[in-house]
Gaussian input, Z-matrix of N, CA and C with variables (Angstrom, degrees):
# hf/3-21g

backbone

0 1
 N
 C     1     B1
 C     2     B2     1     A1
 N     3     B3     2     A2     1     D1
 C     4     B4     3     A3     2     D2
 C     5     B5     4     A4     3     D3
 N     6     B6     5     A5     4     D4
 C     7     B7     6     A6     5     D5
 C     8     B8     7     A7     6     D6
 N     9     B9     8     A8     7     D7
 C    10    B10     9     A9     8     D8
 C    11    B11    10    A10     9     D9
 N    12    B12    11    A11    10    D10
 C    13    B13    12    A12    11    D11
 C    14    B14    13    A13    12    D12
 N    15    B15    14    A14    13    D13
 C    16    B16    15    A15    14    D14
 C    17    B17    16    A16    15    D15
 N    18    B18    17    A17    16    D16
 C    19    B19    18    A18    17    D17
 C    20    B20    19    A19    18    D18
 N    21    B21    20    A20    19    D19
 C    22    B22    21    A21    20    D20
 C    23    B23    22    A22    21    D21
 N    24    B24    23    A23    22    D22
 C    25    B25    24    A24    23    D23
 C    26    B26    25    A25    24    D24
 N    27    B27    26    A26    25    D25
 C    28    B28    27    A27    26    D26
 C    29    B29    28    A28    27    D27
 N    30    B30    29    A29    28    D28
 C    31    B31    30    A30    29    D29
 C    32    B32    31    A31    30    D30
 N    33    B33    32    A32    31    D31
 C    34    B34    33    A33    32    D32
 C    35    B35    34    A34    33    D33
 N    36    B36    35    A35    34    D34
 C    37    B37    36    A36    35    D35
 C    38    B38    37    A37    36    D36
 N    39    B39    38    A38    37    D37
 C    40    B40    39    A39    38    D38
 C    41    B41    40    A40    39    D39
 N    42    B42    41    A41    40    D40
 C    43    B43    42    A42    41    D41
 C    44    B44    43    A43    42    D42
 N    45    B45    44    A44    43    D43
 C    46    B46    45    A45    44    D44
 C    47    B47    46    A46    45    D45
 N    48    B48    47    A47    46    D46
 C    49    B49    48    A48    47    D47
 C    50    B50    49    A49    48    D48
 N    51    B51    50    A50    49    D49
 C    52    B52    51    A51    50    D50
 C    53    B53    52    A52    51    D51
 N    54    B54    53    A53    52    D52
 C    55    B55    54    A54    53    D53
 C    56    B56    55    A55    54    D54
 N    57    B57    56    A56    55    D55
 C    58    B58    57    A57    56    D56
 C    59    B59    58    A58    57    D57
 N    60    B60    59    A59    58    D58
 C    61    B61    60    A60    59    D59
 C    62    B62    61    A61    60    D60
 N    63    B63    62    A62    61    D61
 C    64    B64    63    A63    62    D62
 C    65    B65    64    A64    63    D63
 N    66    B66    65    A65    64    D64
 C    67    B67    66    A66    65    D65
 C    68    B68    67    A67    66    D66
 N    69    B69    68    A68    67    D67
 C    70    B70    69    A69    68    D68
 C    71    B71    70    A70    69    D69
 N    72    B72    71    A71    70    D70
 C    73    B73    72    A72    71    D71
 C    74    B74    73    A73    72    D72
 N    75    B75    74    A74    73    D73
 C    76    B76    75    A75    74    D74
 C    77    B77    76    A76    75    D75
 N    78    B78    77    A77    76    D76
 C    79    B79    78    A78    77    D77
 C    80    B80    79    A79    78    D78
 N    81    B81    80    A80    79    D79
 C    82    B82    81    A81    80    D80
 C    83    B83    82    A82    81    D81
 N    84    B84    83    A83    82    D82
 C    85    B85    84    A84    83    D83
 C    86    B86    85    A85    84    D84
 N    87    B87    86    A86    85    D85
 C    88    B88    87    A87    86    D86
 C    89    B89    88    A88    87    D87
 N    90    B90    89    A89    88    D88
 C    91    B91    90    A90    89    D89
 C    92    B92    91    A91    90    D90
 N    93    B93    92    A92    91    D91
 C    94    B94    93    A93    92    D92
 C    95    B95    94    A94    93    D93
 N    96    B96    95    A95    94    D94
 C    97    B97    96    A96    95    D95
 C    98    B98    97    A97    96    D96
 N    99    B99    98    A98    97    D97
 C   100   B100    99    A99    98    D98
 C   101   B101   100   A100    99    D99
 N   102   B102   101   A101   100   D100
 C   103   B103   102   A102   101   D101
 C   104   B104   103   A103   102   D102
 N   105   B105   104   A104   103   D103
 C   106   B106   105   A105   104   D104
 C   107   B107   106   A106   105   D105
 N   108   B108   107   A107   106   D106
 C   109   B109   108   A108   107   D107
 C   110   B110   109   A109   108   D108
 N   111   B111   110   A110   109   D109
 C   112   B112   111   A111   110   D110
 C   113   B113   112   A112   111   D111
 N   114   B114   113   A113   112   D112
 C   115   B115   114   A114   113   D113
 C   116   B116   115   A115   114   D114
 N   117   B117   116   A116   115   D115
 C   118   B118   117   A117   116   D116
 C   119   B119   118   A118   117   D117
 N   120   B120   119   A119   118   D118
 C   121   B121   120   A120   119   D119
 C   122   B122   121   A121   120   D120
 N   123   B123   122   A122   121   D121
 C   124   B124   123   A123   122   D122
 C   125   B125   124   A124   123   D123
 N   126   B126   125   A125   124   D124
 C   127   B127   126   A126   125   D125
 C   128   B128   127   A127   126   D126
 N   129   B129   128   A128   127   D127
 C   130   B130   129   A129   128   D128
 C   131   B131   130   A130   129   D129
 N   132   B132   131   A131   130   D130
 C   133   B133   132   A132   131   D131
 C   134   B134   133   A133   132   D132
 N   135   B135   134   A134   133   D133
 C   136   B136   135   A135   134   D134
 C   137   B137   136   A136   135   D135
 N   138   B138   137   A137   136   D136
 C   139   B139   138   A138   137   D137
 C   140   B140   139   A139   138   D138
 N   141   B141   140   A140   139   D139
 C   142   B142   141   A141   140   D140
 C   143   B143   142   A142   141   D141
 N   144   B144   143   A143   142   D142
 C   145   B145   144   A144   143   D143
 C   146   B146   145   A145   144   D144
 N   147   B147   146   A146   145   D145
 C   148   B148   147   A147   146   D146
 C   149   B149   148   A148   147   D147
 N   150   B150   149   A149   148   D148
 C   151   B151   150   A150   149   D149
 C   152   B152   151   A151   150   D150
 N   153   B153   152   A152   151   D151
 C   154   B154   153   A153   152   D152
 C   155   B155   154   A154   153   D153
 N   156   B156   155   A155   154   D154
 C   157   B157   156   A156   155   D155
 C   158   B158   157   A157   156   D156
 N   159   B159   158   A158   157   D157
 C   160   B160   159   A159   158   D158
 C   161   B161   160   A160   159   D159
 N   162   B162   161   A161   160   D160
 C   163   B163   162   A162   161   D161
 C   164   B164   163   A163   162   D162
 N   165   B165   164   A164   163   D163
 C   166   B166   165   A165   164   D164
 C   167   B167   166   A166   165   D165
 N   168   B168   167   A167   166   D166
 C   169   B169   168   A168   167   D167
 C   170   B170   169   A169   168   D168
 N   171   B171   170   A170   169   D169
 C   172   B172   171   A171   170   D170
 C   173   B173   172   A172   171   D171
 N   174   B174   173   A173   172   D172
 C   175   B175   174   A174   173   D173
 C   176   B176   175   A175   174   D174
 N   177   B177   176   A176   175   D175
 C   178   B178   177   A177   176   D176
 C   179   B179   178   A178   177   D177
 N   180   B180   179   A179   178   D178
 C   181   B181   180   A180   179   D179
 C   182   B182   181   A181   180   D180
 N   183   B183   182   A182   181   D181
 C   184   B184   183   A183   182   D182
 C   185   B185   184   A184   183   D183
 N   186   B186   185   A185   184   D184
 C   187   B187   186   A186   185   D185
 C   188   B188   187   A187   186   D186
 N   189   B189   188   A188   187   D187
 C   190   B190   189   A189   188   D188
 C   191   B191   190   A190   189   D189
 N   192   B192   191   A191   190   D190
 C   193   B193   192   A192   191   D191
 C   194   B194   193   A193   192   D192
 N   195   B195   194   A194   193   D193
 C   196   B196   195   A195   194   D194
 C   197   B197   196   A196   195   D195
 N   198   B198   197   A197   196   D196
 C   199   B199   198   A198   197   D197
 C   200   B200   199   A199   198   D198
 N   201   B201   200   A200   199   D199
 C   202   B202   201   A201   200   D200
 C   203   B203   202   A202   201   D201
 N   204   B204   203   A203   202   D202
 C   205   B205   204   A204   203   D203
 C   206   B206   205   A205   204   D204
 N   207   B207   206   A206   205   D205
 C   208   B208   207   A207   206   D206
 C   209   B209   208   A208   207   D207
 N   210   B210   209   A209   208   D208
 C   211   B211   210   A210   209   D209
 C   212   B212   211   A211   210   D210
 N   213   B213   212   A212   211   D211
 C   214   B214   213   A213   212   D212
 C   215   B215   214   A214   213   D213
 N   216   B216   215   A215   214   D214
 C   217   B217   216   A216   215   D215
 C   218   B218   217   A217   216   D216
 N   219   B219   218   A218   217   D217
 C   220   B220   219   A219   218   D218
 C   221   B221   220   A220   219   D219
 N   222   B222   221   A221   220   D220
 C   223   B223   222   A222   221   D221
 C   224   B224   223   A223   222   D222
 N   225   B225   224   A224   223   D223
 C   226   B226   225   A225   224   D224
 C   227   B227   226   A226   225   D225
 N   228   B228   227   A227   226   D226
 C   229   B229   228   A228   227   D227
 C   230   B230   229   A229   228   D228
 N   231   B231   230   A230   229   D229
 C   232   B232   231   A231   230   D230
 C   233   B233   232   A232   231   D231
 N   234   B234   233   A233   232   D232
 C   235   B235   234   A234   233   D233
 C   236   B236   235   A235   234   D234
 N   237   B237   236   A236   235   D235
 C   238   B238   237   A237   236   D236
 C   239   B239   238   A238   237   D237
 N   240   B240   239   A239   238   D238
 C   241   B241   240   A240   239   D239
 C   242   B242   241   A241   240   D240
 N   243   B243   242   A242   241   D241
 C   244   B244   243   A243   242   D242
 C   245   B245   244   A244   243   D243
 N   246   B246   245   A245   244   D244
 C   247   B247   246   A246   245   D245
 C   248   B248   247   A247   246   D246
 N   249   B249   248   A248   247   D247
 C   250   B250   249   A249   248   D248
 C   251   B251   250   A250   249   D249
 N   252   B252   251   A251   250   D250
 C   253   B253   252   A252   251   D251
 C   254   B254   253   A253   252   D252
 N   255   B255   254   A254   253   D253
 C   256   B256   255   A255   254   D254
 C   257   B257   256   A256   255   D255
 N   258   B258   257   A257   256   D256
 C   259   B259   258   A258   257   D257
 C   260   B260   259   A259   258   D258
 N   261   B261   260   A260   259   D259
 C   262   B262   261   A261   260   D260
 C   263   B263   262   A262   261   D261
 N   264   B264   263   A263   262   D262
 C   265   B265   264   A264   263   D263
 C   266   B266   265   A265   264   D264
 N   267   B267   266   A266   265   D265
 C   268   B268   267   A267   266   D266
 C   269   B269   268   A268   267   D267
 N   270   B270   269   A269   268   D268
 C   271   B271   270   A270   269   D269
 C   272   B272   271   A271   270   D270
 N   273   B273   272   A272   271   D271
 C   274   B274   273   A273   272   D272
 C   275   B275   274   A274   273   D273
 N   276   B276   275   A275   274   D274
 C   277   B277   276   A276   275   D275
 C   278   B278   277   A277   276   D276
 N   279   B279   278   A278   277   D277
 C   280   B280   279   A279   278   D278
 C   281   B281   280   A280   279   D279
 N   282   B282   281   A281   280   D280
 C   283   B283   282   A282   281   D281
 C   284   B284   283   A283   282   D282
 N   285   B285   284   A284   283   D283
 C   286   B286   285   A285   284   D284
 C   287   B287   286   A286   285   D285
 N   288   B288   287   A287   286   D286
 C   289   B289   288   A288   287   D287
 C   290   B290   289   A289   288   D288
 N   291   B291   290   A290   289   D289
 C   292   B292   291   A291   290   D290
 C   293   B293   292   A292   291   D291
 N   294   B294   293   A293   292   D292
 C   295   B295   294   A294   293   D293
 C   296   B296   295   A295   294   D294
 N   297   B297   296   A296   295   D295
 C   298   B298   297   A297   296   D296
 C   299   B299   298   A298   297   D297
 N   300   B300   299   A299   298   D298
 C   301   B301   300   A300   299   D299
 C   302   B302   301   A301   300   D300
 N   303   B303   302   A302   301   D301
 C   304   B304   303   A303   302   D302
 C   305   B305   304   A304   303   D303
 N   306   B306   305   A305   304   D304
 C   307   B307   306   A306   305   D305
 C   308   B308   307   A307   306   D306

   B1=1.4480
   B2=1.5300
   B3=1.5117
   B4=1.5325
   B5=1.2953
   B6=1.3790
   B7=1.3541
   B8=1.6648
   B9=1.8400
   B10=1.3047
   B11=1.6063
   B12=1.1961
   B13=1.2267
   B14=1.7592
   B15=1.4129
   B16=1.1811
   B17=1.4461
   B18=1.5405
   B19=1.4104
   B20=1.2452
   B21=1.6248
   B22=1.6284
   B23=2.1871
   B24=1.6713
   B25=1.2138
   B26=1.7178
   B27=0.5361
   B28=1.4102
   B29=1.4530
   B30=1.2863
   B31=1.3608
   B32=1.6916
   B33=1.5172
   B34=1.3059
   B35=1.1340
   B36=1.0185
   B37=1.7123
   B38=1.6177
   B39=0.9312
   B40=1.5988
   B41=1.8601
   B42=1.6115
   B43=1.0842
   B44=1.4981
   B45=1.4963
   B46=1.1474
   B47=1.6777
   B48=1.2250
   B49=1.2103
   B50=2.0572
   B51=1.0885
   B52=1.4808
   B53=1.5372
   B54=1.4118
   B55=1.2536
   B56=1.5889
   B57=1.1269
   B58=1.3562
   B59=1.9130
   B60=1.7931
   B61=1.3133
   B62=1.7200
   B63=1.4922
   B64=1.1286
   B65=1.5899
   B66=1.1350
   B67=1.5729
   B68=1.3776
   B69=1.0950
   B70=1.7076
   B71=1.2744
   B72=1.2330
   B73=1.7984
   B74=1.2781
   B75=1.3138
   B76=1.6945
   B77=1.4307
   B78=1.0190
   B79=1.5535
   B80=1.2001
   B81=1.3509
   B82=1.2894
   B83=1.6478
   B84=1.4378
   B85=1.4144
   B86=1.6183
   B87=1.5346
   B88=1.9994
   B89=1.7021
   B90=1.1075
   B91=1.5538
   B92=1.9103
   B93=1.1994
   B94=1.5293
   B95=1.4505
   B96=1.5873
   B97=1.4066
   B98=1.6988
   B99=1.0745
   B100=1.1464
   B101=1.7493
   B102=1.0709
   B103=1.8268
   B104=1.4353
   B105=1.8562
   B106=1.3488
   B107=1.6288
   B108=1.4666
   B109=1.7238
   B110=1.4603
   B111=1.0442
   B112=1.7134
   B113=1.4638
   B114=1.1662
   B115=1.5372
   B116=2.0236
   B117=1.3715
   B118=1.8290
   B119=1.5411
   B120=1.1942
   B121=1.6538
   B122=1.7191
   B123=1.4123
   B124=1.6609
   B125=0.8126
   B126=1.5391
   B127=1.8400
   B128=1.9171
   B129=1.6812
   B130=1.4468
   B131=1.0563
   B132=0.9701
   B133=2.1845
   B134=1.6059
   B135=1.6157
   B136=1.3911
   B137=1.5301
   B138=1.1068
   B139=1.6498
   B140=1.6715
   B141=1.3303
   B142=1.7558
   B143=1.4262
   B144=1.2561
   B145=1.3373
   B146=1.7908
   B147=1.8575
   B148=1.0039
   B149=1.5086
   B150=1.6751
   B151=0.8240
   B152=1.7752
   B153=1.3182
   B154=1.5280
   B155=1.3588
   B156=1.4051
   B157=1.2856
   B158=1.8177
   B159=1.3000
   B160=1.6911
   B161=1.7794
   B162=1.3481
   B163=1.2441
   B164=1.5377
   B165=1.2923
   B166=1.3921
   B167=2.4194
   B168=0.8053
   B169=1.3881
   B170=1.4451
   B171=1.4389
   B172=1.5405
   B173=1.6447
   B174=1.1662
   B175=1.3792
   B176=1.4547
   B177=1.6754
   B178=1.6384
   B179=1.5798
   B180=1.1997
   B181=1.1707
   B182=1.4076
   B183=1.4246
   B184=1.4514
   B185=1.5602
   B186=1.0786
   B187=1.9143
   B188=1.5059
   B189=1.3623
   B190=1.4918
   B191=1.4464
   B192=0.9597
   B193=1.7727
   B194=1.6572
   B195=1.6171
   B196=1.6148
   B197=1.2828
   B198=1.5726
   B199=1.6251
   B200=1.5530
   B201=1.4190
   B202=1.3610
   B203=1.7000
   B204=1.2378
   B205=0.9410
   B206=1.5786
   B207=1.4139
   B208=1.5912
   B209=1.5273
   B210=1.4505
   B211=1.4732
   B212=1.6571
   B213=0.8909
   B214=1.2938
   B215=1.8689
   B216=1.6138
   B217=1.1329
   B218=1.3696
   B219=1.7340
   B220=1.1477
   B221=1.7146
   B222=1.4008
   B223=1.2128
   B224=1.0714
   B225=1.5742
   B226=2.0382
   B227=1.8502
   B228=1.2833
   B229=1.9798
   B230=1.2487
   B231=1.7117
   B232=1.1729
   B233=1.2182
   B234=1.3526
   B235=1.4776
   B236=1.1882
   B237=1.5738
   B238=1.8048
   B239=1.8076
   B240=1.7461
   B241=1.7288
   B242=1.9227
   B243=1.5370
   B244=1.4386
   B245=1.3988
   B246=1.3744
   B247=1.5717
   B248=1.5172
   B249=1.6489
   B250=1.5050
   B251=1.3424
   B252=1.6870
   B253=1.5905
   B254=1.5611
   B255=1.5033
   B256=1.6147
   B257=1.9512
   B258=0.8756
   B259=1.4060
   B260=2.1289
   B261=1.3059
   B262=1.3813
   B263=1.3498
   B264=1.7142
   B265=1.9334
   B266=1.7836
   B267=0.7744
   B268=1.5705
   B269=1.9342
   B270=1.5643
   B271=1.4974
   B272=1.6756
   B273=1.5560
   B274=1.6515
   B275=1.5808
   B276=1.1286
   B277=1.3584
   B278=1.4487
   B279=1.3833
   B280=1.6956
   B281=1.9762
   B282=1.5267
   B283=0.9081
   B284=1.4707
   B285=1.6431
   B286=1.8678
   B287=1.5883
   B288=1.4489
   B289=1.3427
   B290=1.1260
   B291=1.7414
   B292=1.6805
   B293=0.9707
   B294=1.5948
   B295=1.4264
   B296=1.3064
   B297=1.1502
   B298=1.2612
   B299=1.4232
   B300=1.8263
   B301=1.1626
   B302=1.5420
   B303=1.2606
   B304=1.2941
   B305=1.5933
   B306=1.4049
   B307=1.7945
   B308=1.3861
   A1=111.58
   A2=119.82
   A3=103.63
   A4=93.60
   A5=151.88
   A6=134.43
   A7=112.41
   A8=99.96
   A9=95.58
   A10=113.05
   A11=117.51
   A12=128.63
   A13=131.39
   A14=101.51
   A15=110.89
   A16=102.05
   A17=108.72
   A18=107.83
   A19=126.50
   A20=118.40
   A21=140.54
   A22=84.81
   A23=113.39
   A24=120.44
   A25=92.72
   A26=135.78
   A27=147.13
   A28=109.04
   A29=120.79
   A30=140.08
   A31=102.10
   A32=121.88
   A33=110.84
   A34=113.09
   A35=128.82
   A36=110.00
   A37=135.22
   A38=115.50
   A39=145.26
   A40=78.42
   A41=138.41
   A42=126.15
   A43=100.28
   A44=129.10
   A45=113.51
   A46=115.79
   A47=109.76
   A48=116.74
   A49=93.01
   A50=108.18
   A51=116.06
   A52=114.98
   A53=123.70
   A54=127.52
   A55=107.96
   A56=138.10
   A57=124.94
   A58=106.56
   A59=104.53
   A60=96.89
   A61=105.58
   A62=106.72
   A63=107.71
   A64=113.79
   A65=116.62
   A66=129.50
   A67=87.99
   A68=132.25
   A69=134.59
   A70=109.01
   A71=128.16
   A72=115.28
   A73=88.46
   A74=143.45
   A75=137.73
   A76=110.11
   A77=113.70
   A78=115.15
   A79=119.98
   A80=115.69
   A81=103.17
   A82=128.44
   A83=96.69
   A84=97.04
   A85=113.66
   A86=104.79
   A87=85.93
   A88=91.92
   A89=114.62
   A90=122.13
   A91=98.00
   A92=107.65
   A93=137.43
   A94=106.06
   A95=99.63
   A96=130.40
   A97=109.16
   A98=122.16
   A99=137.88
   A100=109.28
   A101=121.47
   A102=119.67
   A103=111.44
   A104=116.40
   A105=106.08
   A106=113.18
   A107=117.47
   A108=89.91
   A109=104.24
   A110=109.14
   A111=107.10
   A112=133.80
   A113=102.19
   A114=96.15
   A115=91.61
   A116=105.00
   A117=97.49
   A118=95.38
   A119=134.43
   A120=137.08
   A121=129.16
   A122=83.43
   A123=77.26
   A124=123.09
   A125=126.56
   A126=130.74
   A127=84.90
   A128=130.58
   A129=111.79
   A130=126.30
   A131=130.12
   A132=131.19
   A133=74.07
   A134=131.41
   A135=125.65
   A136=117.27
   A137=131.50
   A138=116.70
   A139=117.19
   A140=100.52
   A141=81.64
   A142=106.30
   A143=132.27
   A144=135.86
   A145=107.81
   A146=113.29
   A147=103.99
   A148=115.24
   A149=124.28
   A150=127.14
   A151=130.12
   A152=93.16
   A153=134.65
   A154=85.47
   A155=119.89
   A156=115.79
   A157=142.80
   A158=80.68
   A159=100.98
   A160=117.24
   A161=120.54
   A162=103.10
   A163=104.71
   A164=136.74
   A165=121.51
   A166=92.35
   A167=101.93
   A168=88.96
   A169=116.03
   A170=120.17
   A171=136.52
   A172=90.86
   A173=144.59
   A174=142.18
   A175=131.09
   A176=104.04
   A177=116.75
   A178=79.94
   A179=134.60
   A180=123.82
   A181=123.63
   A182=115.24
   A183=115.65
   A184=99.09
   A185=122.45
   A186=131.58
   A187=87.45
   A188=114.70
   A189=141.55
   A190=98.41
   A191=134.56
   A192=151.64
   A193=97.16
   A194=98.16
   A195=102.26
   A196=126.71
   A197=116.77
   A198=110.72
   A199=142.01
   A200=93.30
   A201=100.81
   A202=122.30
   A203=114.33
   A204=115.68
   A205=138.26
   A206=123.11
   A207=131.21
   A208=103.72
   A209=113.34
   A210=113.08
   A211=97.76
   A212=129.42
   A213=119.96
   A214=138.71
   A215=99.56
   A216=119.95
   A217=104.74
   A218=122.85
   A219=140.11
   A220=124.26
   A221=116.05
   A222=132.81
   A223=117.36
   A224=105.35
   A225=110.44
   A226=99.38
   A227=98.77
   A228=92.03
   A229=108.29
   A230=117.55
   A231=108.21
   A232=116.81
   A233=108.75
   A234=126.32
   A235=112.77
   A236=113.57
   A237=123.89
   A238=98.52
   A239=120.98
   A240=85.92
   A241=85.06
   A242=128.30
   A243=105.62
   A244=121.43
   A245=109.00
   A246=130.42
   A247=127.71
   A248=117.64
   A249=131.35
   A250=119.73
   A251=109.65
   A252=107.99
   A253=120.13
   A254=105.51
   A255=88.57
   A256=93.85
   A257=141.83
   A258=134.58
   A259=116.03
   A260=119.08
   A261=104.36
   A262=110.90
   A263=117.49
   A264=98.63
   A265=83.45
   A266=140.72
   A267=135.97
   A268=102.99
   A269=110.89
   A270=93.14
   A271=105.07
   A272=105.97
   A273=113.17
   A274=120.34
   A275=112.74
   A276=142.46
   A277=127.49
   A278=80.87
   A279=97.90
   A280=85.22
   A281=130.03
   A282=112.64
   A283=130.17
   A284=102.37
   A285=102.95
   A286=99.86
   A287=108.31
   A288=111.29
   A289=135.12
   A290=123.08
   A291=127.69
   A292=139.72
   A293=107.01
   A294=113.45
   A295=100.92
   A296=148.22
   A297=145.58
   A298=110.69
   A299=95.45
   A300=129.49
   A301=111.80
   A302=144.50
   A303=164.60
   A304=103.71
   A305=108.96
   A306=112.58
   A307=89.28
   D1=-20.63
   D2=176.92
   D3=-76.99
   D4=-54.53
   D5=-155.79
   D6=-51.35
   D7=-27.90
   D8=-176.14
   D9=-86.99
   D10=-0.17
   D11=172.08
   D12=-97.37
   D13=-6.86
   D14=175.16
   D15=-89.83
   D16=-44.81
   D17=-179.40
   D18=-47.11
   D19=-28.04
   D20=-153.92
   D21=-86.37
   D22=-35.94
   D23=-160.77
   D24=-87.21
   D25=-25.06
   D26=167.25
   D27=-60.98
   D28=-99.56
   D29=164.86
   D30=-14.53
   D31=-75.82
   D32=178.57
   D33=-55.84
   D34=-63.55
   D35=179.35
   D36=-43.78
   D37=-17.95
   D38=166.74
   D39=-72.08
   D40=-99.64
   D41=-138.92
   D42=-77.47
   D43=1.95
   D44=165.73
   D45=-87.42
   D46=-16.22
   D47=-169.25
   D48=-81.97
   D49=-51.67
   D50=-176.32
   D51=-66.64
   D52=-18.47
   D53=169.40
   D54=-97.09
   D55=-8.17
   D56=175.55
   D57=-90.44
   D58=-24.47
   D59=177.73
   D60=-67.69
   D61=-50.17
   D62=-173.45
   D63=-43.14
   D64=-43.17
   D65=-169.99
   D66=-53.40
   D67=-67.55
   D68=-161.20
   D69=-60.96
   D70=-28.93
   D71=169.94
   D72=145.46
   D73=25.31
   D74=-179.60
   D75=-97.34
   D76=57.33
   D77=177.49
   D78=-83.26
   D79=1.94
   D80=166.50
   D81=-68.36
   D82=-21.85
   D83=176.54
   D84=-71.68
   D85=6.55
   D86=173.86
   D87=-91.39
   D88=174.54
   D89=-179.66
   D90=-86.17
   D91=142.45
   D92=178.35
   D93=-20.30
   D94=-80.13
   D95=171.88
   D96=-22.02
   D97=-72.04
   D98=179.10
   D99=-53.68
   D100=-16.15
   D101=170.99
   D102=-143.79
   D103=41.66
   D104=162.64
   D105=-80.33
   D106=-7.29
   D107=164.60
   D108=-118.37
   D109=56.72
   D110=160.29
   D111=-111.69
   D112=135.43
   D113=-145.56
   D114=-127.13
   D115=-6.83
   D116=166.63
   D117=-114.58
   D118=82.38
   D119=135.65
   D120=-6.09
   D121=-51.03
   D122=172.55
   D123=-89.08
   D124=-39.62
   D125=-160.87
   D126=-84.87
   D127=-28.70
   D128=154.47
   D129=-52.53
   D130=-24.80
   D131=-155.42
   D132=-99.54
   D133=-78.39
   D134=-171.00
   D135=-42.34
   D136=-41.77
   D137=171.73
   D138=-85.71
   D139=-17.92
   D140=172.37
   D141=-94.28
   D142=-4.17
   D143=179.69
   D144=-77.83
   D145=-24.44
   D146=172.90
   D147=-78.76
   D148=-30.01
   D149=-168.30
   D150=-62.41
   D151=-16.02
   D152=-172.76
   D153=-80.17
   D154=-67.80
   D155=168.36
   D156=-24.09
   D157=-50.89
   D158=164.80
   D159=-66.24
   D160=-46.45
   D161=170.14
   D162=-75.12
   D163=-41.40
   D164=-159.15
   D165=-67.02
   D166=-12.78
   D167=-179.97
   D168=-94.91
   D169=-17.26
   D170=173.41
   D171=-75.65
   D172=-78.07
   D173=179.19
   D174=-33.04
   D175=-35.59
   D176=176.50
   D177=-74.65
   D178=-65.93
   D179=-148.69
   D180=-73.35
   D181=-27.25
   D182=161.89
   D183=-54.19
   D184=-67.96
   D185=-161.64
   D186=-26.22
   D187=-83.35
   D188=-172.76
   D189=-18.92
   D190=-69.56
   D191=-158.69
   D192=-61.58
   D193=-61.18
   D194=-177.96
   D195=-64.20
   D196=-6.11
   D197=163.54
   D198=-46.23
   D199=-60.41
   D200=171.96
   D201=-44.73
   D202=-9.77
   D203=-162.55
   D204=143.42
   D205=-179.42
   D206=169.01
   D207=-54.83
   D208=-58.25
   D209=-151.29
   D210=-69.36
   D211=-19.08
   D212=164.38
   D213=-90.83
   D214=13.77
   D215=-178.91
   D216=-47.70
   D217=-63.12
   D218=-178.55
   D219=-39.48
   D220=-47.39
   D221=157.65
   D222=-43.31
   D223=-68.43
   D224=-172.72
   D225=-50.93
   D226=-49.95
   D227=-176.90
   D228=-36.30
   D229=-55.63
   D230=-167.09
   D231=-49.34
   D232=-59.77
   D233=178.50
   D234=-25.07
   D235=-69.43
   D236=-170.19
   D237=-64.15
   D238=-24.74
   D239=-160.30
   D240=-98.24
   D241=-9.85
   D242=174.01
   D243=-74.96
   D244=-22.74
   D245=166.88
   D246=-54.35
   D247=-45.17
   D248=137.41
   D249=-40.00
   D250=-74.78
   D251=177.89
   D252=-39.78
   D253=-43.08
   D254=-167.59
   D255=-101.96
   D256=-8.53
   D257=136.05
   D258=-35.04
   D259=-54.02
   D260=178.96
   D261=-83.75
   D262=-14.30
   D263=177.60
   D264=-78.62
   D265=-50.40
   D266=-158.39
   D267=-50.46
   D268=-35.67
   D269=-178.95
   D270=-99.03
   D271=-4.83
   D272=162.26
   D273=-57.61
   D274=-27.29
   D275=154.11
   D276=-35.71
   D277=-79.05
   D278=-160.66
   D279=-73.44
   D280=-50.68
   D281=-174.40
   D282=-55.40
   D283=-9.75
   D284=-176.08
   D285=-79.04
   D286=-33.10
   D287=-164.16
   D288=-102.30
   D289=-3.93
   D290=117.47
   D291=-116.66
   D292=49.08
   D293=161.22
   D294=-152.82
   D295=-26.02
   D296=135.69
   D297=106.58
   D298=56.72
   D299=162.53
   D300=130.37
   D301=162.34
   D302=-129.75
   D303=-80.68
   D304=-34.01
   D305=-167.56
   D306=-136.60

């Protein structure tokens, strides 16, 4: 479980690192497709940058859980797949509402 927990420390930091640029106005790193009708840039880069947020905090927090051990393997899952789920309605979200729909 630490290997699987380093990875989780890894991985979030990667989407924390990629959601704080985004937060600042780096949207270029989302792909095109995904913001041809967006027309507020910033308050976009600021809510999908939080959303980024949400998985990089579902991942620290699975890691965290899975230390102690095996017997807590089961838990951290939960953790990491409710942490995903409500991480993609959160950019299901933000994508209905400046770009005005998913693609």
């Amino acid at each position: 479980m630490i290997l699987y927990s380093i990875i989780l420390f890894f991985v979030s930091l990667v989407f924390l690192v990629l959601g704080i640029a985004v937060y600042k106005g780096r949207t270029n790193l989302i792909h095109s497709y995904h913001q041809q009708n967006v027309t507020d840039q910033k308050g976009y880069g600021r809510a999908f940058g939080k959303t980024m947020f949400v998985f990089a905090g579902a991942m620290l927090a699975s890691g965290v859980v899975a230390l102690p051990g095996e017997a807590f393997a089961v838990p951290s899952v939960c953790i990491l797949l409710a942490g995903l789920v409500a991480g993609f309605v959160c950019i299901g979200r933000v994508q209905k509402k400046y770009n005005g729909g998913l693609f």
